[in-house]
C-alpha positions in Angstrom: -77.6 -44.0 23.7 -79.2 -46.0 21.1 -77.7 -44.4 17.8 -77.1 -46.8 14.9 -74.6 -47.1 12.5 -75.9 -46.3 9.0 -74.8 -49.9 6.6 -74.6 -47.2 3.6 -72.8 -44.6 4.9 -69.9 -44.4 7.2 -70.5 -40.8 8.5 -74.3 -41.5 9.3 -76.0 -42.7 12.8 -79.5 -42.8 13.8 -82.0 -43.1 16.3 -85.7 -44.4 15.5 -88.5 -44.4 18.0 -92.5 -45.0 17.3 -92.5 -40.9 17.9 -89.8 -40.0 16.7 -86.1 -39.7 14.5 -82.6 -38.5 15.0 -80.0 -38.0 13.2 -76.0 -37.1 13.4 -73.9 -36.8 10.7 -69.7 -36.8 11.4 -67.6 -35.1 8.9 -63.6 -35.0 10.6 -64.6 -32.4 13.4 -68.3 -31.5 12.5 -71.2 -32.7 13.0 -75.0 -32.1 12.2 -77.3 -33.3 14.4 -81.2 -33.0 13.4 -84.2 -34.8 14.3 -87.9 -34.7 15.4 -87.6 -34.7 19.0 -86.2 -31.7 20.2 -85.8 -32.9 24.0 -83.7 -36.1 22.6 -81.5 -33.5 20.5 -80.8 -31.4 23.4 -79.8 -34.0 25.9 -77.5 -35.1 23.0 -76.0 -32.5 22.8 -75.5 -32.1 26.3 -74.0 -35.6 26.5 -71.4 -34.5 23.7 -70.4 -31.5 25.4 -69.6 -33.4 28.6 -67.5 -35.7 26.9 -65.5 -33.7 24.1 -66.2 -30.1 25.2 -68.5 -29.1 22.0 -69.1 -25.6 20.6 -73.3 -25.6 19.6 -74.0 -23.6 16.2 -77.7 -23.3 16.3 -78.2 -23.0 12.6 -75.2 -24.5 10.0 -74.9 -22.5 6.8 -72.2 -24.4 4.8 -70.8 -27.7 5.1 -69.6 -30.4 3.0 -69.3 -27.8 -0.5 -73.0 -27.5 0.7 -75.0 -23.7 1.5 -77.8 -23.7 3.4 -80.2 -20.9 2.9 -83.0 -20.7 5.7 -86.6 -19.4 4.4 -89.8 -19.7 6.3 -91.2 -21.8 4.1 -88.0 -24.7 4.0 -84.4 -24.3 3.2 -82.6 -24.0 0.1 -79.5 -26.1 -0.6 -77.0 -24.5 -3.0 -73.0 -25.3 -4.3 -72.8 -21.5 -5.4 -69.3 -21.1 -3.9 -68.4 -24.8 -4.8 -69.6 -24.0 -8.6 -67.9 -20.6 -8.8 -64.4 -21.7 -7.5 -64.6 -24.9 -10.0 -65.0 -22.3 -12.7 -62.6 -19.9 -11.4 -59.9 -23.1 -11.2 -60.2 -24.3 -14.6 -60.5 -20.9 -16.3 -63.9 -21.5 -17.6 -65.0 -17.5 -16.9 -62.9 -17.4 -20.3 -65.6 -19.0 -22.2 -69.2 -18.1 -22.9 -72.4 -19.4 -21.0 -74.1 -22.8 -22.8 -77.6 -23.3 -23.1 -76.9 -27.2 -22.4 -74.9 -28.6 -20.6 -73.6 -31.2 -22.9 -74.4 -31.1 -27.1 -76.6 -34.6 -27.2 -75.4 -35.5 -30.6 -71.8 -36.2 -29.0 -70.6 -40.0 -29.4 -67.2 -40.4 -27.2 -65.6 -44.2 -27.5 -62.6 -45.0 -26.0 -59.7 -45.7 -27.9 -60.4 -43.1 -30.7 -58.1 -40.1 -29.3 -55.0 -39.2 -27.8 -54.1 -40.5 -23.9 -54.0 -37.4 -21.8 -50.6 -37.1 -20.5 -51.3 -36.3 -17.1 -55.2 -37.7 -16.4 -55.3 -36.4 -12.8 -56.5 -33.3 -13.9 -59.5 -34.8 -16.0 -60.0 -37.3 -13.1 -60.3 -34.3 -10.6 -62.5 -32.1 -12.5 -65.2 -35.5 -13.4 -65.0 -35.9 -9.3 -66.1 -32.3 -8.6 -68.7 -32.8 -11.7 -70.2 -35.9 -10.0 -70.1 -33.8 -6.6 -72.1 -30.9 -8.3 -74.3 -33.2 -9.4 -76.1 -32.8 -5.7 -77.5 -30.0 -6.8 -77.5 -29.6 -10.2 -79.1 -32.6 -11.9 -78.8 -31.2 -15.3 -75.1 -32.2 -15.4 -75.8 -36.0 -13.9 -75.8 -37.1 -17.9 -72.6 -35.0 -18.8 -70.9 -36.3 -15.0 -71.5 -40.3 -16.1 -70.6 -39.7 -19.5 -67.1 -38.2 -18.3 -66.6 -40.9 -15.5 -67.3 -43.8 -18.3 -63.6 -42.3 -19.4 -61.9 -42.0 -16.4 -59.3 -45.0 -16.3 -58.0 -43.6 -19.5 -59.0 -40.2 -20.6 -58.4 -39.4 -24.2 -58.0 -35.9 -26.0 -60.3 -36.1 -29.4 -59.8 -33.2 -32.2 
């Protein structure tokens, strides 16, 4: 059919014409298929249904941690539920809202504090930090500070 393999990401194909551009993305058993040419996605789909017996969902609203919110004017991507459940997980409704994110006059180095016991925890929350950071770019700093600790986390008082 003429799809390519995307080099920087395993999930991705493509198709590239002078006219026009599809493209499929495979998560496990989903798949997003979106393009320019309308007739191409439709006989695609057609071809994916004869072979694997597919159920079509015109419009996705969440994949991936990801909501899709259609206006006429675009869409709107949002990690609402992603962000609430992270909150709700590690009890941080407990706490009060912060106008930053991060204070910028913190210095962590490693090798000043105590090794967590248990880093999976830390490790877990940085990952879903660095996911958020999709659609929430004020965090990015506060994400790659975190991750800089991640072999070995440390507890500083």
């Amino acid at each position: 059919m003429g799809y390519k393999h995307s080099e920087n990401e395993y999930s991705l194909f493509s198709k590239k014409t002078s006219s026009s551009s599809i493209f499929i993305a495979v998560y496990v058993d989903d798949v997003i298929i979106t393009g320019t040419d309308s007739v191409e996605i439709a006989n695609l789909k057609a071809f994916l249904d004869n072979q694997f017996r597919i159920k079509v969902l015109e419009r996705f609203h969440y994949f991936l941690g990801l909501e899709v919110l259609y206006k006429p004017d675009g869409i709107i991507i949002s990690q609402r539920k992603f962000t609430l459940d992270l909150l709700k997980e590690y009890d941080y409704f407990a706490y009060s809202n912060l106008s930053s994110p991060l204070d910028p006059a913190l210095k962590l180095k490693a090798n000043e504090g105590t090794l967590l016991p248990d880093p999976i925890y830390y490790k877990k929350l940085v990952g879903k930090l660095n996911f958020l950071t999709n659609t929430r770019l004020d965090i990015g700093y506060s994400g790659h500070l975190l991750s800089q600790f991640i072999q070995a986390p440390e507890i500083h008082t």
